[in-house]
N, C-alpha and C positions, 0 to 999 in steps of 0.2 A: 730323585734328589729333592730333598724337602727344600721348598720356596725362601723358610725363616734363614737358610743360612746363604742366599745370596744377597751381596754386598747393599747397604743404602744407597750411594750412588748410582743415579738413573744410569749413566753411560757405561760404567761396569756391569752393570746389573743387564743391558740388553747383550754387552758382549756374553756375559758368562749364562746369557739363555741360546747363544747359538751352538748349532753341532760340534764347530772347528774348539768351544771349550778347552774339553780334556784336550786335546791333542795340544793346545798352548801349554796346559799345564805341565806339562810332560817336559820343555824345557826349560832353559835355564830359568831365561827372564819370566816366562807364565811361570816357574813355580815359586821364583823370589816371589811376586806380585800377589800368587795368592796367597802365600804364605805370611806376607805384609798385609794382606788384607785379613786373614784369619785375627792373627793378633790385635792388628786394631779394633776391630769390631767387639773382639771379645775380651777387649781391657787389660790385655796383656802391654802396654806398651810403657806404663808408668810403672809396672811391674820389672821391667826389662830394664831401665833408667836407672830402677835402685838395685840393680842387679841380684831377682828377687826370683832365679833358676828354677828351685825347689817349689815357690808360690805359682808361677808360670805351669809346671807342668802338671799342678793342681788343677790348674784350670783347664788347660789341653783335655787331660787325659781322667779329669777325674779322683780318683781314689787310687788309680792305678800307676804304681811309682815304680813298677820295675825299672832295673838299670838307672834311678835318679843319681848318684853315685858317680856314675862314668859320663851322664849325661852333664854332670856337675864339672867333671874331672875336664872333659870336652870345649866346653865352654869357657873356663879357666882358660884353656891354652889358647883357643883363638881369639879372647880377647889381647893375651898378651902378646900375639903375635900383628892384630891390629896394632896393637901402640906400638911395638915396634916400627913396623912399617911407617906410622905417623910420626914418630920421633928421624928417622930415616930421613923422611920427606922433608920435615921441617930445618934437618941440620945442611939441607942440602941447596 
């Protein structure tokens, strides 16, 4: 694993050089975490804020856009099932 893509934070940075790693990664919480940590680092988060999908998976993935489309289509629905739930929460 190249060194450049472990996190700046020292205290991350010593978990994500131990063995048990991947195996965090693998659930729920280790994959939200690094998955949060991928974005942030790689300036995807003010991207995400102006709900900026298509620019996001430029960055991920490069040049490579397959499925942007559905990845779009995806994203749409769970926001809007977010507010709902927030709307939910708040009438209640």
């Amino acid at each position: 694993m190249n060194r450049d893509y472990f996190p700046k934070s020292r205290n991350f940075r010593l978990f994500w050089l131990s063995a048990d790693a991947p195996a965090w990664c693998e659930t729920p919480a280790g994959a939200a975490m690094s998955g949060c940590w991928y974005l942030t680092e790689n300036g995807c988060l003010p991207l995400a804020d102006a709900w900026e999908i298509i620019a996001i998976t430029r960055k991920v993935n490069g040049s490579g856009m397959d499925d942007a489309a559905e990845r779009l289509t995806y994203s749409n629905y769970i926001l809007q099932a977010l507010e709902a739930v927030a709307t939910a929460q708040s009438e209640s």
